[in-house]
MARZA-689813 format. One record per atom (N, C-alpha, C): x, y, z. Coordinates in pm, whole numbers, padded with zeros to 5 digits, always signed. Example, Ala and Ser with C-alpha at 12.3 -4.5 7.8 and 13.67 -1.06 7.14 Angstrom:
REM residues 2
+01319-00569+00780 +01230-00450+00780 +01320-00330+00780 +01285-00225+00708 +01367-00106+00714 +01290+00003+00787 
REM end
This chain:
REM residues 334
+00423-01411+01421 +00354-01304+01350 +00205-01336+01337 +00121-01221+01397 -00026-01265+01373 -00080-01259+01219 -00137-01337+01157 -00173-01336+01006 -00348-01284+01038 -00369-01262+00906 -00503-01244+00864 -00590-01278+00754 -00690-01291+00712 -00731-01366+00589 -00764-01216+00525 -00681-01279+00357 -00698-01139+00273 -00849-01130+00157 -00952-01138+00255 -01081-01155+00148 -01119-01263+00191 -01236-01335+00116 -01300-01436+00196 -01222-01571+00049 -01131-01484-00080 -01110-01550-00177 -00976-01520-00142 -00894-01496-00087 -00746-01408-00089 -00674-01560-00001 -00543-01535+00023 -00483-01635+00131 -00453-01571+00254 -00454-01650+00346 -00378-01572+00483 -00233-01526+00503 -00203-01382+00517 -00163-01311+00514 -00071-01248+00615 +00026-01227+00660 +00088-01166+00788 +00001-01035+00830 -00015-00997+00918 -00099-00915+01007 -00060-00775+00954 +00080-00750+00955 +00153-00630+00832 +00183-00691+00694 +00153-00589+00630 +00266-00622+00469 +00398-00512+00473 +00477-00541+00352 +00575-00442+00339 +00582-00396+00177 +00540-00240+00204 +00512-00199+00051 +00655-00149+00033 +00739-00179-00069 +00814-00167-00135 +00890-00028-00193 +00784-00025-00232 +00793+00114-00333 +00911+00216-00316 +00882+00256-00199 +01017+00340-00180 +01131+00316-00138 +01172+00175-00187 +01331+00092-00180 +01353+00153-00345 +01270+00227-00436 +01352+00221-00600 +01287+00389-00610 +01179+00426-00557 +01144+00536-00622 +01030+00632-00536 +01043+00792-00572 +00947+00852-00505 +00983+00928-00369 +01044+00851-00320 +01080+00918-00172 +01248+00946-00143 +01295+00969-00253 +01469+01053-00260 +01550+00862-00241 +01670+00907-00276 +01746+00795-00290 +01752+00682-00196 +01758+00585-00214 +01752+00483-00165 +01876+00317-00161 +01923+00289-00053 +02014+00215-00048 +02012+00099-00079 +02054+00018-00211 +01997-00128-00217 +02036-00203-00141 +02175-00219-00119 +02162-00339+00013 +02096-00312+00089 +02126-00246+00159 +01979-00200+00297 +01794-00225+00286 +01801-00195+00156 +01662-00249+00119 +01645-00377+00094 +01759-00437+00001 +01748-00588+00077 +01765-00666+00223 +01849-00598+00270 +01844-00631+00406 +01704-00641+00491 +01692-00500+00442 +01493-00466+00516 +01395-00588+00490 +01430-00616+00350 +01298-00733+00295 +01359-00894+00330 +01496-00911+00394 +01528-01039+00420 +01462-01017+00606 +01477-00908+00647 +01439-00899+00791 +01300-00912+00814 +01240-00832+00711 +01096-00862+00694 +01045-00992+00727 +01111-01083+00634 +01077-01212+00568 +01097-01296+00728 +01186-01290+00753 +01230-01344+00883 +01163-01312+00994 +01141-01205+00977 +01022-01165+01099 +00863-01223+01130 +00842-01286+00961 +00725-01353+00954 +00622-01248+00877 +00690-01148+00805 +00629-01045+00715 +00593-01207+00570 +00450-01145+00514 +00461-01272+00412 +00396-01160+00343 +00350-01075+00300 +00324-00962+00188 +00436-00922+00091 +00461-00911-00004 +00579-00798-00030 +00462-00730-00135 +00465-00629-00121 +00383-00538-00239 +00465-00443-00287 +00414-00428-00463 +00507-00365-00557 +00467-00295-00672 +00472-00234-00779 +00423-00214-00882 +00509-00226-00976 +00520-00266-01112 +00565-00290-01228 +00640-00183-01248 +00605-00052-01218 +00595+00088-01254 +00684+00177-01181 +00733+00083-01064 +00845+00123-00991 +00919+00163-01024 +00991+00303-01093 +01119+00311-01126 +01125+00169-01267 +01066+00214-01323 +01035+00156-01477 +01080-00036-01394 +01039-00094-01342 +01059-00233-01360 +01225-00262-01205 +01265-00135-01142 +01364-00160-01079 +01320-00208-00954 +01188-00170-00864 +01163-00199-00766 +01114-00400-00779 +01049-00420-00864 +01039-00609-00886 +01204-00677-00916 +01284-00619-00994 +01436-00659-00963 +01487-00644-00846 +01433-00578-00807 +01481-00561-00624 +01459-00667-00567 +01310-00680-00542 +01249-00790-00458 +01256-00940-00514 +01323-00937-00656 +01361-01083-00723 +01489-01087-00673 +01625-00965-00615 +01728-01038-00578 +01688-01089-00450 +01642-00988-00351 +01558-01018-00244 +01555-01170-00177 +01465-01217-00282 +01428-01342-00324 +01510-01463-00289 +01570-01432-00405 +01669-01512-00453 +01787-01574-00350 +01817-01471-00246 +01941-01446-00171 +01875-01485+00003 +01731-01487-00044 +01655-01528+00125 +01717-01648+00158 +01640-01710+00299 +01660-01809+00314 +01532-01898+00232 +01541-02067+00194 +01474-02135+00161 +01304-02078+00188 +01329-02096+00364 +01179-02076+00410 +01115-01975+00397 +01174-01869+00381 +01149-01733+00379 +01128-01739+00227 +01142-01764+00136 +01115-01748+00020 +00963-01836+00014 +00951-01930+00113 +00828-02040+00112 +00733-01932+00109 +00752-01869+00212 +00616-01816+00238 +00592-01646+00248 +00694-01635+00082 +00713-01477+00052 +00540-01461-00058 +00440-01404-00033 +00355-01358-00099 +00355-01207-00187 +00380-01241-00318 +00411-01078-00413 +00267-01015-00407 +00240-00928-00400 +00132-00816-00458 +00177-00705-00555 +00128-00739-00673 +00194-00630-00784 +00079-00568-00834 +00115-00428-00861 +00042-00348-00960 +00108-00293-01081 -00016-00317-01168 +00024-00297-01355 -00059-00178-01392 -00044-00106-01509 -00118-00020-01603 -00023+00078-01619 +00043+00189-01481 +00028+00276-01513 +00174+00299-01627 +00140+00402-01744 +00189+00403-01818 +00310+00493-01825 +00481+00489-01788 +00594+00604-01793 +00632+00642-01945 +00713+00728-01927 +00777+00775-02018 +00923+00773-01996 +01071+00759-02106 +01175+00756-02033 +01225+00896-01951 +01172+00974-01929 +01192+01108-01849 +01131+01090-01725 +01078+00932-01695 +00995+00901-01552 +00841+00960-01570 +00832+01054-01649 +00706+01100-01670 +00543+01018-01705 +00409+01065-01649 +00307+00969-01661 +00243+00988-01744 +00194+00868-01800 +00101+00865-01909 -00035+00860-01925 -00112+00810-01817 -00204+00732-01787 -00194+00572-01754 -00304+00509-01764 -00335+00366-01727 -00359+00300-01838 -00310+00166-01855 -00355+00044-01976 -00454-00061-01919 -00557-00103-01910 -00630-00153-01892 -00663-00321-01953 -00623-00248-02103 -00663-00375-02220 -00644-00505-02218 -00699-00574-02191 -00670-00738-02163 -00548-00811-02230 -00511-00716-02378 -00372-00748-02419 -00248-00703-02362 -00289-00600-02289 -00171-00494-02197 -00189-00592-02106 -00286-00635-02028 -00288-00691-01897 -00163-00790-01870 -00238-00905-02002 -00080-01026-02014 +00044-00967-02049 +00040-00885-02131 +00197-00814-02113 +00287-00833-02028 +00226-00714-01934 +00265-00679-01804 +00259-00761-01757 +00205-00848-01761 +00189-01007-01587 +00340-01067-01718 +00387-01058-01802 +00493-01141-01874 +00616-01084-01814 +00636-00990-01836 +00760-00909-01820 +00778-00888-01615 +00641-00886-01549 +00666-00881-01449 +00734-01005-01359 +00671-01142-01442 +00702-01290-01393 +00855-01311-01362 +00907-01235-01518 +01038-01229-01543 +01143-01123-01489 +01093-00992-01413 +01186-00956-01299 +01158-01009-01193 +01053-01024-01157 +01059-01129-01006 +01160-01251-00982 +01126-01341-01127 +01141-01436-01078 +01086-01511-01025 +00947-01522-01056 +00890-01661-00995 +00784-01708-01112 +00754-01793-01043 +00624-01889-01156 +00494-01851-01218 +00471-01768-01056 +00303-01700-01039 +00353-01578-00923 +00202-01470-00977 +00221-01376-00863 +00098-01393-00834 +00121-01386-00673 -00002-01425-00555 -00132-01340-00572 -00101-01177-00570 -00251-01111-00616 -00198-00963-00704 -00230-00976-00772 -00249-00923-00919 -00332-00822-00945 -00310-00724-00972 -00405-00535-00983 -00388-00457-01055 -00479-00373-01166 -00447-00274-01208 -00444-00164-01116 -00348-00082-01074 -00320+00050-01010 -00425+00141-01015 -00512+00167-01093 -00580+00295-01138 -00669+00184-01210 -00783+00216-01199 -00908+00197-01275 -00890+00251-01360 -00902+00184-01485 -00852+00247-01652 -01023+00336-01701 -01057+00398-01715 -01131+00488-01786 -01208+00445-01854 -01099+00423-01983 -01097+00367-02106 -01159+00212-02165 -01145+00169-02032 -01183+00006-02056 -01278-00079-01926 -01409-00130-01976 -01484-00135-01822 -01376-00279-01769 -01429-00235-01660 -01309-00281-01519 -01360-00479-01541 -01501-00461-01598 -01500-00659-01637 -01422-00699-01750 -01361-00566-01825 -01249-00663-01908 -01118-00686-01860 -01062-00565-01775 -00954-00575-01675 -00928-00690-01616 -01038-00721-01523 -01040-00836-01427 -01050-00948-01483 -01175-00964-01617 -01161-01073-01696 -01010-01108-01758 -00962-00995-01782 -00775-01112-01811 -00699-01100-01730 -00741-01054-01600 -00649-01143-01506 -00678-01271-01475 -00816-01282-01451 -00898-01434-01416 -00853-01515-01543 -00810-01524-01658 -00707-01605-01744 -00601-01615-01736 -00547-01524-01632 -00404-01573-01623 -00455-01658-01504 -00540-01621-01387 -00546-01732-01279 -00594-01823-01378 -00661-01895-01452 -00723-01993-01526 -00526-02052-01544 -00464-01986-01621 -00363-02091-01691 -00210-02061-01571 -00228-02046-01424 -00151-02045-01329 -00035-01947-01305 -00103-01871-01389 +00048-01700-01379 +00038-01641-01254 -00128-01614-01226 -00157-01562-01109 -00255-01622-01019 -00231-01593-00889 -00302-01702-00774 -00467-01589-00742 -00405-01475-00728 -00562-01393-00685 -00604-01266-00754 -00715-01216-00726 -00732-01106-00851 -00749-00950-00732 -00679-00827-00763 -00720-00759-00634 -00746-00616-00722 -00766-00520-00656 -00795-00380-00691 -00713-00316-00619 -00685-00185-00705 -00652-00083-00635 -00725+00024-00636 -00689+00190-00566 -00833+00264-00559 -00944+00285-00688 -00979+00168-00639 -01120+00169-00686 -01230+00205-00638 -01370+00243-00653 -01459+00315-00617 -01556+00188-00569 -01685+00230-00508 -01758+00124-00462 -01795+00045-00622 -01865+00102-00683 -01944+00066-00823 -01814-00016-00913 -01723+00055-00895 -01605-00063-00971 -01578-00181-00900 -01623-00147-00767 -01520-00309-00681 -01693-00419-00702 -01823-00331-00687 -01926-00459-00743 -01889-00514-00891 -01894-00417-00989 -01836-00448-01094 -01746-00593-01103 -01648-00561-01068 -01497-00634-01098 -01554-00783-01024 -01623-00761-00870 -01662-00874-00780 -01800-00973-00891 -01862-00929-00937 -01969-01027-01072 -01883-01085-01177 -01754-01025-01216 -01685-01074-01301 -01583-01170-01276 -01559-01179-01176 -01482-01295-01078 -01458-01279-00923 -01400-01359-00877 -01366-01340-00696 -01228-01224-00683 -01246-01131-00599 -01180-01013-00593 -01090-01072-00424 -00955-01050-00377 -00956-01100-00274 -00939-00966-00153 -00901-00844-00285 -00840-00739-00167 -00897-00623-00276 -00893-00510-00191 -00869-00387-00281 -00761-00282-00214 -00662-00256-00246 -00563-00153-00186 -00635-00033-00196 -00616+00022-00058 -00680+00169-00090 -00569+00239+00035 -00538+00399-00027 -00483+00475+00103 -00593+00460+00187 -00549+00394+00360 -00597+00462+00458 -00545+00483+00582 -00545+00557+00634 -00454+00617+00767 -00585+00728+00869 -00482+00790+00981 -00570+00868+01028 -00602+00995+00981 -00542+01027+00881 -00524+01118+00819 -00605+01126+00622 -00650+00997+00623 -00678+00932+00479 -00824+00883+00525 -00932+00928+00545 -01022+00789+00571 -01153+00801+00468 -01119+00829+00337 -01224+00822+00265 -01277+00692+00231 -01205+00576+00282 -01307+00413+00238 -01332+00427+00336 -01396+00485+00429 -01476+00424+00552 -01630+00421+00538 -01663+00493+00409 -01818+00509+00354 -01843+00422+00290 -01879+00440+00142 -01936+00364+00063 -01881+00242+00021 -01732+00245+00007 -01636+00173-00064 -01600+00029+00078 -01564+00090+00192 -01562+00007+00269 -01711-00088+00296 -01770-00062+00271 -01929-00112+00332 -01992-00218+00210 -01907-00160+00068 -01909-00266-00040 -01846-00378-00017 -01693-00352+00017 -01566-00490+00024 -01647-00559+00144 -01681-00522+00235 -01727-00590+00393 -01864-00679+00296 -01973-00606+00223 -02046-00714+00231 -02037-00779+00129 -01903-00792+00000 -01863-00876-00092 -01724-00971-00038 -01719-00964+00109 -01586-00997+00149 -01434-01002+00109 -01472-00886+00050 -01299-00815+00005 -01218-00741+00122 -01096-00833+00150 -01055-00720+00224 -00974-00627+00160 -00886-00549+00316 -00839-00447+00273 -00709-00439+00258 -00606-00442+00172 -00490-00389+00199 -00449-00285+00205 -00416-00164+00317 -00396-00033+00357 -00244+00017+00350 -00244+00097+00223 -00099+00132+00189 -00105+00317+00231 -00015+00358+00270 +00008+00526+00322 -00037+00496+00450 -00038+00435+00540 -00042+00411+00728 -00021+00526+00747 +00124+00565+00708 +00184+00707+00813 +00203+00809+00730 +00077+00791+00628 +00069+00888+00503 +00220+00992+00461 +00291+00849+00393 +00407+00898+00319 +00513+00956+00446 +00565+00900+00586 +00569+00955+00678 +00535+01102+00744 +00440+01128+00656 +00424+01275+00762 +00315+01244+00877 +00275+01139+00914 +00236+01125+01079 +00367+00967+01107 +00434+00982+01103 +00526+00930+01123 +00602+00943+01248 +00638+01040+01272 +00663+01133+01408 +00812+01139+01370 +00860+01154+01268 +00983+01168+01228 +00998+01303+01108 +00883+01353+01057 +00916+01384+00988 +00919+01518+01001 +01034+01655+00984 +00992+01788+01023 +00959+01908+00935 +00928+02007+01037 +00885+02123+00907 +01003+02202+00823 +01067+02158+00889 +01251+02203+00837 +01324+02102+00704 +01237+01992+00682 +01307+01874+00620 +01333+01919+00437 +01443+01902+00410 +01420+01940+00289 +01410+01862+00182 +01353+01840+00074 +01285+01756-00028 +01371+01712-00110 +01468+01636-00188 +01498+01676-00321 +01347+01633-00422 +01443+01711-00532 +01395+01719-00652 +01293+01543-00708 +01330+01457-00649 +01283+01319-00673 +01213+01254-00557 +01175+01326-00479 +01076+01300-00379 +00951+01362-00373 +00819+01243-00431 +00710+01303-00445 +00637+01381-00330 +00694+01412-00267 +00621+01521-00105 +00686+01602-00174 +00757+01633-00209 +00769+01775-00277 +00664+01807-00310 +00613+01779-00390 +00450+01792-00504 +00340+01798-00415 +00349+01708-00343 +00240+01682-00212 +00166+01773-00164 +00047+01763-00182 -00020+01929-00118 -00039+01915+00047 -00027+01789+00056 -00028+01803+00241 +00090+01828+00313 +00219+01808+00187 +00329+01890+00273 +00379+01999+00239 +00275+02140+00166 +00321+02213+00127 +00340+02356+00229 +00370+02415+00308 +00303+02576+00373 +00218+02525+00507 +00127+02624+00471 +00051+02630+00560 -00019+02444+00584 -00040+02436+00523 -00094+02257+00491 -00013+02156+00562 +00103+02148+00555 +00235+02077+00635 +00234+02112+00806 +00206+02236+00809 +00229+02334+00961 +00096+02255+01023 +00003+02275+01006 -00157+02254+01002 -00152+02062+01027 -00109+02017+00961 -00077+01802+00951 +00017+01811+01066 +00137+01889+01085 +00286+01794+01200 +00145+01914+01354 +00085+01969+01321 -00031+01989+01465 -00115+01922+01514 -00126+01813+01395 -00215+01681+01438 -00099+01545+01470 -00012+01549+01472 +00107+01466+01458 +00130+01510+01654 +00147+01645+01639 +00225+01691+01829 +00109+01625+01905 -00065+01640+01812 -00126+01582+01921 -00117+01462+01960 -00077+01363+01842 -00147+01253+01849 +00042+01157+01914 +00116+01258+01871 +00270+01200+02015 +00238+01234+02150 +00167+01312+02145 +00116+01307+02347 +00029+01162+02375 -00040+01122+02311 -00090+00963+02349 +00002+00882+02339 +00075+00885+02236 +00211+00763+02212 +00275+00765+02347 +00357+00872+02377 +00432+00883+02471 +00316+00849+02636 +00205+00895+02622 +00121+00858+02759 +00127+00645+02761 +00162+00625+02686 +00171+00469+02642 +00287+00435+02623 +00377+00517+02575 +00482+00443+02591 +00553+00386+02433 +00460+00441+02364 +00478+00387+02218 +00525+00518+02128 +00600+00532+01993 +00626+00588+01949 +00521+00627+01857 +00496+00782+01812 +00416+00801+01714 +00350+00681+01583 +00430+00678+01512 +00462+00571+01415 +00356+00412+01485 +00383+00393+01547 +00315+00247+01598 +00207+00283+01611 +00172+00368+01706 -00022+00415+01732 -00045+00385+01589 +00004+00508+01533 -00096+00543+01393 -00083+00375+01349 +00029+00288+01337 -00017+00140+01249 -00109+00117+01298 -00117+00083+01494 -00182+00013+01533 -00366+00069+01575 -00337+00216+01543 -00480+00254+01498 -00557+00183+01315 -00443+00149+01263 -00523+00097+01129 -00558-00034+01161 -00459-00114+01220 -00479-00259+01251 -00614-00260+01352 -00667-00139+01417 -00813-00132+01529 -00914-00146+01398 -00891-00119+01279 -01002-00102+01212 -01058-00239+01145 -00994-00375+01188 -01089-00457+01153 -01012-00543+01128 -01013-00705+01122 -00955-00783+01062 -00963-00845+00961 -01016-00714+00899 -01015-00767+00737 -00954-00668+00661 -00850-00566+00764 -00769-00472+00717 -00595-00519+00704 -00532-00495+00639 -00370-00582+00635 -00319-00465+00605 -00248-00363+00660 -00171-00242+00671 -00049-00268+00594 -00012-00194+00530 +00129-00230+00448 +00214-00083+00492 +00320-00139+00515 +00446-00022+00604 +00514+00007+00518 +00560+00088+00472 +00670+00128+00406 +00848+00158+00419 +00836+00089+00570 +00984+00053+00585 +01085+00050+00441 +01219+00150+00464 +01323+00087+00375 +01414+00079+00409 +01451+00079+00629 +01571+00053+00658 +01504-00075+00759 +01581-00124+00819 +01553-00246+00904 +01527-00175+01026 +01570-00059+01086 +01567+00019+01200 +01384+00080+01163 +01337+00138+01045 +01224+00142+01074 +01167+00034+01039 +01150-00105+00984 +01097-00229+00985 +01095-00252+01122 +01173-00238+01236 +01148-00257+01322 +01092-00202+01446 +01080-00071+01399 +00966+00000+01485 +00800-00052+01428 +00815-00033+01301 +00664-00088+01259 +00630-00167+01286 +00705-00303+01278 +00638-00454+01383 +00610-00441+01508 +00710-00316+01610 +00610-00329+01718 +00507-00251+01706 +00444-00218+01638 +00297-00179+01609 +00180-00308+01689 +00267-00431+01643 +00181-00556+01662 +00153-00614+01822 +00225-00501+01858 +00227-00536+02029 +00201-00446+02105 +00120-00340+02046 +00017-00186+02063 -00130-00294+02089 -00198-00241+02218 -00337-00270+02218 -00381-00066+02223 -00493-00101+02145 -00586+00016+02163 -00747-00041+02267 -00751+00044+02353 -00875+00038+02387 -00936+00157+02376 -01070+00137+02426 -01191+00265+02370 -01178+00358+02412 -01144+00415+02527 -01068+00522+02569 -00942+00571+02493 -00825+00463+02439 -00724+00521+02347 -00783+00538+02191 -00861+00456+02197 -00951+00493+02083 -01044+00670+02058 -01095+00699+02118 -01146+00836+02167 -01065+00934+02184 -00961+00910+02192 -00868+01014+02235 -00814+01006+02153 -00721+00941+02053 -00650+00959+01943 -00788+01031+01814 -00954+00970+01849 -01036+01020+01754 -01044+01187+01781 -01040+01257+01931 -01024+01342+01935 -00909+01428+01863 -00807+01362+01867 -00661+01437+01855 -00676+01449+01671 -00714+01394+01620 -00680+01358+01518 -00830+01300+01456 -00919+01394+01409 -01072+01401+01364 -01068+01341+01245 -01176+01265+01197 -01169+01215+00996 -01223+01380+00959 -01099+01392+00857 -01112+01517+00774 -01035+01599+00812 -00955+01555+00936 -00852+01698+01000 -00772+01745+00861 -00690+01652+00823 -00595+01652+00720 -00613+01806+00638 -00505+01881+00609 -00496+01957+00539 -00420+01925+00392 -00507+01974+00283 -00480+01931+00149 -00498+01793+00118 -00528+01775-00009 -00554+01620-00080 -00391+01543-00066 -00450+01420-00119 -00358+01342-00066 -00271+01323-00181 -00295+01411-00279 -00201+01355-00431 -00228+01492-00481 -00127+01555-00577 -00154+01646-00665 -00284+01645-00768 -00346+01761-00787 -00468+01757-00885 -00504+01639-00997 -00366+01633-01082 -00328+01579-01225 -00397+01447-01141 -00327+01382-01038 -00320+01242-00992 -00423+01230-00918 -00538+01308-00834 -00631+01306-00758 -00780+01263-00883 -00750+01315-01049 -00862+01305-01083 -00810+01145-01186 -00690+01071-01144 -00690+00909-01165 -00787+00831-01077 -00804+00882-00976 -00862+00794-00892 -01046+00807-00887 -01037+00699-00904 -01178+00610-00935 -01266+00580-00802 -01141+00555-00711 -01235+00588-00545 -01266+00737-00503 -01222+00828-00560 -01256+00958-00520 -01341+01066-00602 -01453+00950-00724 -01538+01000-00785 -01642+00981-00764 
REM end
């Protein structure tokens, strides 16, 4: 597995990560053995990311990846790296609250999270949402005390804006900032990217195949339940959905001129964007864990480069990438 360095403060990293998330919640039901299966195949494959949030299905998705764990092999547990995110606030109806920020919330959450994992320390450590409420040097300042007394190994962001990631970077060493980006997502390619590059933060890139709808699996016929956030989704709503799987037919005529499946280009178009980018897949069966790794054996050259930029323009995308309520959380898109 090719690795990468996560920040110029972060550790080296497998070349993919595997975001979690939708082994407990968000994207309609989900099979737990199979999702353990996915994250022992992962592990074995030489995947060393696992990324997660606290917030998963109130605390079920870190019990996941602690049986996970637990049930790996020795080595595979050696060189399993957690990425968790904290703040955002549920209700028992699953419903959102906002973000906690407060340096007393911070340790909280790093307490209760230690203890579904299961481990000693978590590797890099994030509030989800830039809290509002609280500047982002007190945030980061109590995570950098838990790295001080060994809870946590690195300090990272999630969409955060350029002015928050200088921020957070004066208040201690930052190693990553998670941000959506795909071909379909490319709002850090401005300001926000051009900050992490010259504070040497990299990137961890979660939505690749933006929630699979450039996936090349996913259709206009598919139907939603009630607990799958694409329901809500304004890019898979109508006209907006019809308008996205037209940039999808284009961009499977290059796959197939190559030989590769939809799904891989688009990884292995994120993995073209730099090696200080670490793509996180959202695999939750082992059958797609294993299309996504061959992503890693996709070359793009400048010609496939040009032609997928043709097929698939920054800004094609129809509709935002999150409902209103959730578009005005984000701190990178102000």
């Amino acid at each position: 597995m090719q690795t990468r360095p996560l920040g110029t403060t972060g550790p080296q990293v497998s070349a993919l990560g595997l975001g979690c998330m939708g082994m407990s919640a968000l994207y309609g039901d989900a099979d737990r053995a199979e999702s353990v299966a996915t994250i022992h195949a992962a592990l074995e494959a030489g995947v060393t990311l696992l990324d997660t949030g606290d917030f998963y299905a109130m605390g079920h998705n870190e019990m996941l990846i602690g049986e996970a764990l637990r049930s790996a092999s020795a080595a595979s547990r050696e060189r399993a790296l957690t990425s968790v995110k904290f703040g955002a606030l549920r209700d028992p109806d699953g419903g959102w609250s906002g973000y906690d920020g407060r340096p007393a919330a911070v340790k909280n959450f790093a307490a209760y999270s230690l203890q579904r994992l299961g481990v000693d320390h978590i590797d890099v450590y994030r509030i989800a949402r830039v809290d509002p409420g609280i500047p982002i040097e007190e945030t980061v300042g109590a995570i950098a005390e838990l790295v001080e007394a060994g809870h946590v190994r690195h300090i990272g962001l999630s969409e955060a804006g350029a002015d928050s990631v200088r921020r957070a970077a004066a208040t201690a060493p930052i190693s990553d900032l998670q941000i959506e980006y795909s071909l379909i997502s490319r709002g850090v390619e401005g300001e926000i990217l051009a900050a992490t590059r010259e504070l040497g933060i990299g990137i961890t890139a979660y939505g690749v195949l933006s929630r699979g709808l450039i996936s090349g699996h996913f259709t206009a016929d598919r139907q939603l339940g009630a607990n799958d956030f694409r329901a809500m989704s304004p890019r898979f709503q109508g006209d907006n959905l019809r308008h996205n799987l037209s940039l999808v037919d284009a961009l499977r005529k290059i796959a197939e001129q190559k030989g590769v499946s939809v799904a891989q280009i688009a990884i292995a178009w994120v993995l073209s964007r730099g090696e200080d980018i670490v793509p996180l897949v959202g695999a939750r069966t082992r059958e797609r864990l294993a299309e996504a790794l061959g992503a890693l054996d996709v070359t793009l050259d400048e010609a496939d480069l040009a032609a997928i930029e043709r097929a698939v323009p920054a800004d094609a995308a129809a509709g935002d990438r999150y409902p209103a309520a959730q578009m005005a959380h984000l701190d990178s898109e102000r």
